[in-house]
N, C-alpha and C positions, 0 to 999 in steps of 0.2 A: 601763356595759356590763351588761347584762342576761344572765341564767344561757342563752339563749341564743346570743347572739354566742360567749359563753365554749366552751361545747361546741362551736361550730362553729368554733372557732380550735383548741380541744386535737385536734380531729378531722381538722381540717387540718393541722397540726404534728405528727398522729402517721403521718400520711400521707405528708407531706414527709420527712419522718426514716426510716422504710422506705426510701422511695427513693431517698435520699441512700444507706443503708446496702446497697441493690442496686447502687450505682453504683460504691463501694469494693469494690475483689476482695479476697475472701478472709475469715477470722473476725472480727468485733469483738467484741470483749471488754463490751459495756455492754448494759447492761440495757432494761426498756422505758419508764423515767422519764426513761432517758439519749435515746432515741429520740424522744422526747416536747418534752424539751426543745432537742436539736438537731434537731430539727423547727420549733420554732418559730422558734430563732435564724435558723436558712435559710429560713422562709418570711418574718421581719421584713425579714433581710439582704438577701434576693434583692429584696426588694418596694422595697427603699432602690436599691440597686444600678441596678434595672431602671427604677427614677425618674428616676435621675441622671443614668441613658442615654438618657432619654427615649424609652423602648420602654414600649407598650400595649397590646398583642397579648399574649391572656392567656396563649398557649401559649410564647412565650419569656419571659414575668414564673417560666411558670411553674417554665420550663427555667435559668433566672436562680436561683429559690430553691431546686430540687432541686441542683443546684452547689454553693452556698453550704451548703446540707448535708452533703454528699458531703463538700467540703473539713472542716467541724469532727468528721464521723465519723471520717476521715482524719488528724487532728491527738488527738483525743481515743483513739485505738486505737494510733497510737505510742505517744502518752504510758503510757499502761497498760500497755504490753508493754516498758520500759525496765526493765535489770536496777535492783533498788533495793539500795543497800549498804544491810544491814543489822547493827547490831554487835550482837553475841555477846555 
């Protein structure tokens, strides 16, 4: 993979991770490396996903991996926000 492909996969992954994080209501708690990388996981996931269903149509591939983002912002923003015991 060449220093291009690379850029154009973080720049799609940070893409996808925005819009995942526009599609959860309300604050998430993660930063822009967190965004970055649930960006990528939803743009791999959705692209596995949208294979498996045998969809090719770039605009529900794409609505496939902003989903699949949406849901790990959505899991990764509970997790963050669980009371944590901590002892004293």
């Amino acid at each position: 993979m060449d220093g291009q492909n690379i850029l154009t996969t973080l720049i799609v992954g940070l893409v996808i991770g925005l819009l995942g994080r526009l599609v959860v209501p309300g604050r998430q708690p993660i930063g822009c490396l967190f965004t970055v990388a649930v960006g990528l996981v939803g743009s791999v996931g959705g692209l596995a996903v949208a294979r498996a269903a045998g969809i090719d149509s770039g605009l529900l591939v794409l609505g496939c991996q902003v989903g699949i983002a949406a849901v790990c912002v959505a899991v990764i923003a509970a997790a963050s926000r669980r009371p944590r015991n901590r002892l004293r």
